[in-house]
N, CA, C and O atoms as a GROMACS GRO file, in nm:
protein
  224
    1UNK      N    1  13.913   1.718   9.383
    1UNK     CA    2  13.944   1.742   9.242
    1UNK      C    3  14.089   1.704   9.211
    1UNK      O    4  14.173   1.678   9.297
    2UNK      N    5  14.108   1.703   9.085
    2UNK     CA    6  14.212   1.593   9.038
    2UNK      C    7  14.305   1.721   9.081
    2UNK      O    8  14.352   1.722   9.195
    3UNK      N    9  14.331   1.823   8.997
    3UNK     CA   10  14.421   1.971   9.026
    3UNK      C   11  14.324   2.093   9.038
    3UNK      O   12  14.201   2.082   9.037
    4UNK      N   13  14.396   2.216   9.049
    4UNK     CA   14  14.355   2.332   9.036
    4UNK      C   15  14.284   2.375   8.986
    4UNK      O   16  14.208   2.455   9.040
    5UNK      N   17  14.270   2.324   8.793
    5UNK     CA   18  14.193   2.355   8.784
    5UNK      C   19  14.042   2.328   8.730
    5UNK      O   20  13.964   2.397   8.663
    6UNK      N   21  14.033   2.184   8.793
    6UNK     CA   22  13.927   2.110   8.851
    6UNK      C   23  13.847   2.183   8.946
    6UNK      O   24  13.725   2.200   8.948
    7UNK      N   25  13.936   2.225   9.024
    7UNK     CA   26  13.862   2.320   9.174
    7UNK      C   27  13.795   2.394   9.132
    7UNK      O   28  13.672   2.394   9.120
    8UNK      N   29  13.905   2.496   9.093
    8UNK     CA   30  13.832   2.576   9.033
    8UNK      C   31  13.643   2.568   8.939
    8UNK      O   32  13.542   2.627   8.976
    9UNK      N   33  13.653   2.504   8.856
    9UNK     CA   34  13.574   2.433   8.770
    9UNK      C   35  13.435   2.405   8.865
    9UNK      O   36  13.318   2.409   8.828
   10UNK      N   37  13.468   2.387   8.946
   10UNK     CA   38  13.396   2.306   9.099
   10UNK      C   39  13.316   2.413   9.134
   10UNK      O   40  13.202   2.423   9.089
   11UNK      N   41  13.372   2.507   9.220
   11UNK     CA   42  13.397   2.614   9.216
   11UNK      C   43  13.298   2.692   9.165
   11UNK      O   44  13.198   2.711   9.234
   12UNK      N   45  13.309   2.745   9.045
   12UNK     CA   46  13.231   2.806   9.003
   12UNK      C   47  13.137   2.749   8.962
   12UNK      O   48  13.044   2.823   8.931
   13UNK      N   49  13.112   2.586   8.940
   13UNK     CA   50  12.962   2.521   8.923
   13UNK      C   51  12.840   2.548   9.022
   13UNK      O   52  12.719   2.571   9.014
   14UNK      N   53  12.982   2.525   9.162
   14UNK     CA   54  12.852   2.591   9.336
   14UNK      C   55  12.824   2.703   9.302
   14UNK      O   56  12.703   2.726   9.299
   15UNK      N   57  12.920   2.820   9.264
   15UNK     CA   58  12.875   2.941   9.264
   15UNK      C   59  12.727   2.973   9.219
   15UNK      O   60  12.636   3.032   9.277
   16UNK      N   61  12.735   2.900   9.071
   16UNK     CA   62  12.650   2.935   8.936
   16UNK      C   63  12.534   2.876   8.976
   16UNK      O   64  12.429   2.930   8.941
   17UNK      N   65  12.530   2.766   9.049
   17UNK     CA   66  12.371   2.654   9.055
   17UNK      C   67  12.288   2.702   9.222
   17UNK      O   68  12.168   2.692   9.245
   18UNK      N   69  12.394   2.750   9.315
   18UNK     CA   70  12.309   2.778   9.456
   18UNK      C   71  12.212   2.880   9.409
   18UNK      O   72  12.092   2.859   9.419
   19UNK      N   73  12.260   2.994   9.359
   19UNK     CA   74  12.108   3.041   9.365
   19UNK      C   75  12.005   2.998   9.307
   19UNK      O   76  11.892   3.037   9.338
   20UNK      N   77  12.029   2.908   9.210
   20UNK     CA   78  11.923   2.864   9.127
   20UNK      C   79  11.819   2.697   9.193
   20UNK      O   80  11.723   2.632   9.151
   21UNK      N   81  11.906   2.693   9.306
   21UNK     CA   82  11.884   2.611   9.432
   21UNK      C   83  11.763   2.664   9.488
   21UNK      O   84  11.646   2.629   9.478
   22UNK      N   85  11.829   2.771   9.560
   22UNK     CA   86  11.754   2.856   9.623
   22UNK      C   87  11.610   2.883   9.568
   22UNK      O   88  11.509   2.860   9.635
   23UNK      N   89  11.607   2.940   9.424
   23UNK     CA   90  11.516   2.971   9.362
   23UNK      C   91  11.396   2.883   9.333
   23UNK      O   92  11.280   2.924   9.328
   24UNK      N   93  11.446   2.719   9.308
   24UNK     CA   94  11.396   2.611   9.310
   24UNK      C   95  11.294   2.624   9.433
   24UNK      O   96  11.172   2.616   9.430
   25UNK      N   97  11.348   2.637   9.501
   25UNK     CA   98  11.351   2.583   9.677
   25UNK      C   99  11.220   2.643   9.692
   25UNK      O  100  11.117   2.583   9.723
   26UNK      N  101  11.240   2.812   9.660
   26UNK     CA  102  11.101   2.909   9.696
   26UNK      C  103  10.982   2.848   9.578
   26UNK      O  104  10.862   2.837   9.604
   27UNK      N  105  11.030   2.822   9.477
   27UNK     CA  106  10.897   2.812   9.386
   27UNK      C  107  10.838   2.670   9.427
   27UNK      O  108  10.716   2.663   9.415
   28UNK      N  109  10.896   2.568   9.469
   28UNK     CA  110  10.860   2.447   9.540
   28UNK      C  111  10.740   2.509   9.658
   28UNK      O  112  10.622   2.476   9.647
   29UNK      N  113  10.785   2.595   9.759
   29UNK     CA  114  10.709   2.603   9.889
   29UNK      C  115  10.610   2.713   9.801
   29UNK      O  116  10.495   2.685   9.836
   30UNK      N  117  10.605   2.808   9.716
   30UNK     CA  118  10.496   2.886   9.650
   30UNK      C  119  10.359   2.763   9.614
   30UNK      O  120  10.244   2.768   9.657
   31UNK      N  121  10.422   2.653   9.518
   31UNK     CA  122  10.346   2.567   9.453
   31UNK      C  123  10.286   2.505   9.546
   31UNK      O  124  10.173   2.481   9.503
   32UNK      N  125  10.302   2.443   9.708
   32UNK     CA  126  10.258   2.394   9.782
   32UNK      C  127  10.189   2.452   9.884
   32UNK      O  128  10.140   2.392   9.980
   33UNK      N  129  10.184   2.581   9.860
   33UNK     CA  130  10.104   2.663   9.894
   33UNK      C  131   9.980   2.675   9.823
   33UNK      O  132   9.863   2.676   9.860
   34UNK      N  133  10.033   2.682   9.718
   34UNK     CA  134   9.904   2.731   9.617
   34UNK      C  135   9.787   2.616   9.582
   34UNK      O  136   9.677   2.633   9.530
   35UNK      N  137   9.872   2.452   9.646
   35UNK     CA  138   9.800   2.362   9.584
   35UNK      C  139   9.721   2.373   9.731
   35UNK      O  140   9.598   2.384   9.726
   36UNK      N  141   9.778   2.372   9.847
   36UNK     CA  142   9.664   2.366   9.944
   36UNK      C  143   9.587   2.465   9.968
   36UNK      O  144   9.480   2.437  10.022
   37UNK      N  145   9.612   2.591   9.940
   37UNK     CA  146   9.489   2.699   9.941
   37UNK      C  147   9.378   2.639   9.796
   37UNK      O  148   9.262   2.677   9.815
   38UNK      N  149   9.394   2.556   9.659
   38UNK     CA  150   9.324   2.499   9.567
   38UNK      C  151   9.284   2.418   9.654
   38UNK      O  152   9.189   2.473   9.710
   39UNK      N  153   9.302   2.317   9.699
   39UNK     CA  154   9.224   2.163   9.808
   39UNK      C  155   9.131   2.210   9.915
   39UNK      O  156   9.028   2.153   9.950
   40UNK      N  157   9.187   2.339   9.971
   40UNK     CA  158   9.092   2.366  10.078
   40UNK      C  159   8.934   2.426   9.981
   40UNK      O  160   8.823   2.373   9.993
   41UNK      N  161   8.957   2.516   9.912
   41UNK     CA  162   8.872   2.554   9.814
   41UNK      C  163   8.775   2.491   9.747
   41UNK      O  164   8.669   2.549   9.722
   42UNK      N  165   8.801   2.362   9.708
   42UNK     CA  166   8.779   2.213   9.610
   42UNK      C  167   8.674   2.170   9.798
   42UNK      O  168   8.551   2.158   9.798
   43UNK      N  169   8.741   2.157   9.898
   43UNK     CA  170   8.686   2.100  10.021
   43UNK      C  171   8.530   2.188  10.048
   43UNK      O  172   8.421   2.138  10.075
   44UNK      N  173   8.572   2.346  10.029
   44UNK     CA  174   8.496   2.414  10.106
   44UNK      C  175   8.351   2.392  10.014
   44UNK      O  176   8.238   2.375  10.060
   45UNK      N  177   8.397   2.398   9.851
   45UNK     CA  178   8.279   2.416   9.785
   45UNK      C  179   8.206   2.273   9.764
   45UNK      O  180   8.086   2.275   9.734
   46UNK      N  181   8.277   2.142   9.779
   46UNK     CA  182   8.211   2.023   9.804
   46UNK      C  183   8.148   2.019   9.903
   46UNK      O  184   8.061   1.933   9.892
   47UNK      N  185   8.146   2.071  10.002
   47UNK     CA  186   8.103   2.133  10.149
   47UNK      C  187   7.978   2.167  10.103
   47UNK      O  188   7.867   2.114  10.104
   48UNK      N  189   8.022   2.258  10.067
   48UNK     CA  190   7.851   2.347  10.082
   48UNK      C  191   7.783   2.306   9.910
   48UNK      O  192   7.693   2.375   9.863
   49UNK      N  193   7.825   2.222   9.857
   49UNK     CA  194   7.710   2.171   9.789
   49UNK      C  195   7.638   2.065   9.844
   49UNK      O  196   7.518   2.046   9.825
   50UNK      N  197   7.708   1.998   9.911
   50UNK     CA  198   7.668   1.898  10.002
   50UNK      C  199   7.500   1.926  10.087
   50UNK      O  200   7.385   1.884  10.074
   51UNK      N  201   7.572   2.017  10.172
   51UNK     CA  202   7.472   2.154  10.248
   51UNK      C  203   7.360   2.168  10.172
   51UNK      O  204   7.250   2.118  10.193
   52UNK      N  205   7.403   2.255  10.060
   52UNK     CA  206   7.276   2.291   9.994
   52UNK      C  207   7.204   2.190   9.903
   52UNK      O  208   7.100   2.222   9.846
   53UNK      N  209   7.259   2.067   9.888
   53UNK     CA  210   7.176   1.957   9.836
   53UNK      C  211   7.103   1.854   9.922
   53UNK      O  212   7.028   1.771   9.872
   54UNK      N  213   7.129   1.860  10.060
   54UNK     CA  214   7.052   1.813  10.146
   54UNK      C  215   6.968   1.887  10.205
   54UNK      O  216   6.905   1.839  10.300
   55UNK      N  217   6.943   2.034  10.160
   55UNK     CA  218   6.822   2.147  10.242
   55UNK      C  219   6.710   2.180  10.145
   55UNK      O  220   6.622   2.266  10.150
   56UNK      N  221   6.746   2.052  10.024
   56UNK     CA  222   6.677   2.066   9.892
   56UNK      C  223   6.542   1.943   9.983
   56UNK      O  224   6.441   1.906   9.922
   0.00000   0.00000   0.00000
């Protein structure tokens, strides 16, 4: 930073945005959770229509 109170400035931008980093971070790994427990679901029930349309 150019002076002081640039740093500063700096500074409190890391302060203000890491947790909201963080927060990012968890709702990212929630959503990629949630999409592969949906795909396995989408898998299981193409599955067993499958199943039950070939015992037809």
């Amino acid at each position: 930073p150019a002076d002081a109170a640039d740093a500063l400035a700096l500074a409190i931008c890391h302060c203000w945005r890491a947790p909201m980093i963080a927060r990012m971070a968890e709702a990212e790994a929630m959503a990629a959770e949630q999409r592969r427990k949906y795909q396995a679901t989408l898998k299981a029930k193409a599955k067993a229509s499958r199943l039950s349309g070939s015992a037809s």
